[in-house]
N, C-alpha and C positions, 0 to 999 in steps of 0.2 A: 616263481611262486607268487600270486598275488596275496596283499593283504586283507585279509578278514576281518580286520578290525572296523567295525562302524566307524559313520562320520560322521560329525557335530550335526545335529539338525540348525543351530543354530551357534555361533561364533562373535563374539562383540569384544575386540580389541584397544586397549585404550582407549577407553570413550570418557572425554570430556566434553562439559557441559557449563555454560554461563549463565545469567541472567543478569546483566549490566555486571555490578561488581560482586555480583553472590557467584562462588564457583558450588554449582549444585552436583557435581562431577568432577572427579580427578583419577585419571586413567584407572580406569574400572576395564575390568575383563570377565565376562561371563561364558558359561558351556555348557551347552544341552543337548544331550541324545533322545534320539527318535525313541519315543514313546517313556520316558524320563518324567517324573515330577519334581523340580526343581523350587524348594521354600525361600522366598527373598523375605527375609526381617532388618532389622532395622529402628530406631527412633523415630517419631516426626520428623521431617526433612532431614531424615537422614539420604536421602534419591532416590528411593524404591521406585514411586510412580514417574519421576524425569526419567529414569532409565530404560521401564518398560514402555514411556513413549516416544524415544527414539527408536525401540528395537518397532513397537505400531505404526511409527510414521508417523504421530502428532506432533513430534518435535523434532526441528532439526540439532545434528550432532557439529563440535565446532571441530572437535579432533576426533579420531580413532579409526577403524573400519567394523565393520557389518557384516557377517558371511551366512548365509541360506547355502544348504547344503553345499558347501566348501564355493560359492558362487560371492564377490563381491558386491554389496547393493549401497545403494544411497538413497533412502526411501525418501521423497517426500510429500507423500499423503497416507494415510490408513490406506485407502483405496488400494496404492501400488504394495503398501506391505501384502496385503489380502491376495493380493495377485500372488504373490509368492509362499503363501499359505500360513500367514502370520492374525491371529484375530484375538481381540484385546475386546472383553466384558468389564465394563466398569461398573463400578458401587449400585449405580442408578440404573444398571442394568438396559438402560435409554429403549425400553418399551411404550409402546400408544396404549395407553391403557381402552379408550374406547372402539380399540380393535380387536379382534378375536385370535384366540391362540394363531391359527392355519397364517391370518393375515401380518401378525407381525412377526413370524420367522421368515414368512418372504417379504417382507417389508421392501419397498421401492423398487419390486423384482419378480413380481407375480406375473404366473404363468398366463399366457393369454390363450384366444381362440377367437381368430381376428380381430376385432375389436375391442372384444368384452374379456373380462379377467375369466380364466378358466378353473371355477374353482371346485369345481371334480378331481380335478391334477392337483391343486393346489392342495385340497384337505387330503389326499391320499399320500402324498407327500409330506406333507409334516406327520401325520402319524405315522412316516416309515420311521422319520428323524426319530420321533418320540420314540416308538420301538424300538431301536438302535440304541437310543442311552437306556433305555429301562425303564421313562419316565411314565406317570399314571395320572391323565390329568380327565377331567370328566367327558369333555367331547372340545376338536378342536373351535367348536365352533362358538366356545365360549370365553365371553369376553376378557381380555386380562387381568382389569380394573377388580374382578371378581375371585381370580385367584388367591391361594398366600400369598407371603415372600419368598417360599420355598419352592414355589411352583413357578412362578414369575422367574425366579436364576433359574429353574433349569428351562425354562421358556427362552430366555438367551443363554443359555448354553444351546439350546438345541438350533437357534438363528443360527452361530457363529459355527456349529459344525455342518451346517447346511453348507457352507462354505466349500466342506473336504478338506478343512486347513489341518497344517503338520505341527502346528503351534498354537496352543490357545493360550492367552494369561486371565488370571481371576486375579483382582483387585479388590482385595477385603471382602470375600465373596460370602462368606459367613457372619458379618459386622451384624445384621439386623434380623438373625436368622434364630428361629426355633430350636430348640436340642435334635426336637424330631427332625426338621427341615435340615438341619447343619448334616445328621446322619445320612440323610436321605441325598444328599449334594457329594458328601464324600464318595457313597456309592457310585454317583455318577460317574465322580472323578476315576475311580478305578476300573470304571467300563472303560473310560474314556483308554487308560494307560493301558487298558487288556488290547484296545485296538489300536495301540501300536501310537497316539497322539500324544506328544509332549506336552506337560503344562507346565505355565509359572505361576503358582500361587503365592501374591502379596498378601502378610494375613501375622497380625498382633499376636492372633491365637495357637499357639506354640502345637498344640496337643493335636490340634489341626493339621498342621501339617508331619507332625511326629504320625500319626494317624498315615496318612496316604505317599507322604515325602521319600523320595529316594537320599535326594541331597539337600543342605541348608546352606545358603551363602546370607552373609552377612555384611551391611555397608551399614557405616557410622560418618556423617561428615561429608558425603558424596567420595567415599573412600571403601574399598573392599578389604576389610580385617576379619575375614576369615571366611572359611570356607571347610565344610566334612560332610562326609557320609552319615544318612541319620544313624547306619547301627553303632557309627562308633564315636556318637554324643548324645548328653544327657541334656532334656528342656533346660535345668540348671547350667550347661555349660552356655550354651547358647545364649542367656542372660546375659551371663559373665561375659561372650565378646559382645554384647548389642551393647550392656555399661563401661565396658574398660577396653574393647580393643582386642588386638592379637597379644599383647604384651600379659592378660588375662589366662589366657589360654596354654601360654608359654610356662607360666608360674614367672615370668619376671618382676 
């Protein structure tokens, strides 16, 4: 009889991490199932974002292993994580503002027709993306620089799953975002989790991820002190390990 049980979409084994004599990592271990939203909290350098740039490719790891769907990787670029269906939106969301929605989710990748950009396929194709997250923006063919903040993240959200990747991470993806806009992004995220795409949301804002979170893991120190299912923690507990640790949590 074979097993039924799913498998990690994603696997990160002892992973440490240096920066000359700062250890931003010490054998840290994370786990994410296929279509999973996974909350990383933490303190300021506590590792949050060194972590999820080794699992991107922006940084190499000095120890550990890596595993895409139970498969060994050593990424060293964004590029090759991407290849393996790993895509990583940061703070700044790194859109051209004096581009047009259509243009910068296929940014450096626009469809052609011999020579000339084909952008018949191109606008028909971002508003499938757009369709697919649920997103409502006026016409692709309107500039970025012109949108919200709210519309601009799902603008790169919708680049990064142009992708088809199995993994996206959001990095304080609500830091600079409206109540409306915040609501409107959570939404996305749970299209995102209905079709089956794991996320990691890096994110101060507790409620946020209480909100859309399957699970919270927690790193203090470039260290992992704790780890639960959201139904069975309270925001209040989650404080209590990001201030004091597993020893917290324990009643020690």
């Amino acid at each position: 009889m074979s097993d039924a049980s799913p498998r990690p979409v994603v696997e990160m084994r002892g992973i440490d991490k240096s920066f000359g004599a700062i250890q931003a990592l010490v054998n840290v271990d994370l786990t994410l199932m296929p279509g999973e939203v996974l909350g990383l909290v933490g303190d300021n350098s506590a590792g949050k974002s060194t972590l999820m740039k080794i699992l991107s490719g922006a940084y190499q790891r000095d120890r550990g292993e890596v595993l895409i769907d139970g498969v060994s990787c050593h990424f060293k670029s964004p590029h090759e994580s991407r290849e393996r269906g790993i895509e990583m939106i940061y703070q700044d969301f790194a859109l051209c503002g004096n581009l047009d929605v259509a243009a910068n989710i296929f940014l450096g990748r626009w469809p052609t027709k011999g020579l000339f950009v084909d952008r018949a396929r191109m606008e028909a194709e971002a508003s499938a993306v757009l369709q697919r997250l649920k997103v409502d923006v006026n016409h692709v063919r309107q500039r970025v620089e012109s949108l919200s903040g709210g519309r601009q993240q799902s603008v790169a959200i919708a680049r990064a799953i142009s992708f088809a990747p199995k993994v996206v991470i959001l990095d304080e993806p609500t830091a600079n975002l409206s109540v409306t806009a915040t609501a409107r992004l959570l939404e996305t995220m749970l299209e995102l989790k209905r079709q089956n795409v794991a996320q990691i949301i890096i994110s101060h804002r507790l409620n946020d991820i209480f909100e859309v979170g399957d699970r919270v893991m927690v790193l203090k120190r470039g260290r992992n002190v704790g780890e639960r299912r959201i139904a069975d923690i309270t925001e209040h507990e989650v404080l209590e390990l990001i201030v004091r640790g597993e020893e917290a949590a324990a009643g020690r």
